[in-house]
C-alpha positions, 0 to 999 in steps of 0.5 A: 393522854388516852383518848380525849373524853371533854372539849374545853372551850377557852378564849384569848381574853384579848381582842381579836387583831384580824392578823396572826395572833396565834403566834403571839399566844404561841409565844407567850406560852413558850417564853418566862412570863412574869405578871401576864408579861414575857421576860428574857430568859436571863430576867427569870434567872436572876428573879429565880436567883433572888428567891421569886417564886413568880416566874413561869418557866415556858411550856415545851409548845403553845398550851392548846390543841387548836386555835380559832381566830379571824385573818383578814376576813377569814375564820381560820383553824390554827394548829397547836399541840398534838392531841394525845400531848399533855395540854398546858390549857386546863389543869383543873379537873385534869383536863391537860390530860383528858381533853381537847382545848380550843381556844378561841381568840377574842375576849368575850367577857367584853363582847360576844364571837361572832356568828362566823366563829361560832359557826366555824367552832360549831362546825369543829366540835361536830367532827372531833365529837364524831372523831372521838365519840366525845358527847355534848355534855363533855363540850364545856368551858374552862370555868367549868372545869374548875366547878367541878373542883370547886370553883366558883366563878359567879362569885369571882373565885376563878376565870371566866373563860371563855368569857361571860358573853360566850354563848356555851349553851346554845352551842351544846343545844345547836350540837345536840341538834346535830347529832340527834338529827344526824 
């Protein structure tokens, strides 16, 4: 990837533990899943074995750039992939290769993040805009990526993410304050 051009916002679609879940979802994404689940290395072979075309081999590292999540009271910033790395996030509109992915943990189709997240991700966004000169039109969800595919998730033809309660556009507009007033 050149330099990132979008922000994708993701969310977990699990509730937020107030413990390490980072790992969990780092795990997840470096093992065989079938289903949603993780399978050993050696049930994937022998479903593979028998012509299942379901099995999804683990990503070589956890599929976004960043990771936000609540530890204990605390908003903490977790680490994943480095930026410049094809992403394993979003692969519609090639946004594996185009973009940031931050993926906040919690599922916000049933609950809205907090203010202490949302701050903190407001926060974020600010300085990898400024790091990357990416604009505040170019912040968007997953779901967006896949309208701009063809995609509609209104009509449940694709994913909500990052949740139907997660408040994307006053984010952008609280960014667009930002940088307008400096």
């Amino acid at each position: 990837m050149n330099k990132p051009e979008y922000i994708v916002i993701h969310h977990s679609a699990t509730k937020d533990g107030q413990v390490n879940d980072w790992a969990a979802i780092t795990r997840f994404h470096t093992s065989y899943r079938k289903g949603g689940d993780i399978i050993s290395p050696e049930e994937a072979a022998a479903l593979t074995a028998v012509g299942d075309k379901t099995i999804i081999a683990p990503w070589p590292y956890v599929g976004y750039n960043y990771g936000i999540e609540e530890i204990a009271g605390e908003i903490k910033l977790m680490e994943g992939h480095a930026i410049g790395l094809q992403g394993y996030h979003c692969k519609e509109a090639k946004m594996n290769f185009r973009s940031i992915g931050i993926c906040v943990v919690g599922n916000f189709d049933v609950e809205t993040p907090s203010i202490k997240k949302l701050y903190f991700l407001k926060d974020f966004c600010f300085s990898l805009m400024v790091n990357y000169g990416i604009s505040v039109q170019n912040i968007i969800g997953h779901r967006d990526a896949g309208l701009m595919v063809g995609f509609d998730w209104m009509k449940g033809e694709f994913k909500t993410c990052p949740g139907k309660l997660f408040p994307l556009q006053a984010l952008k507009d609280i960014l667009a304050g930002k940088l307008s007033n400096g």
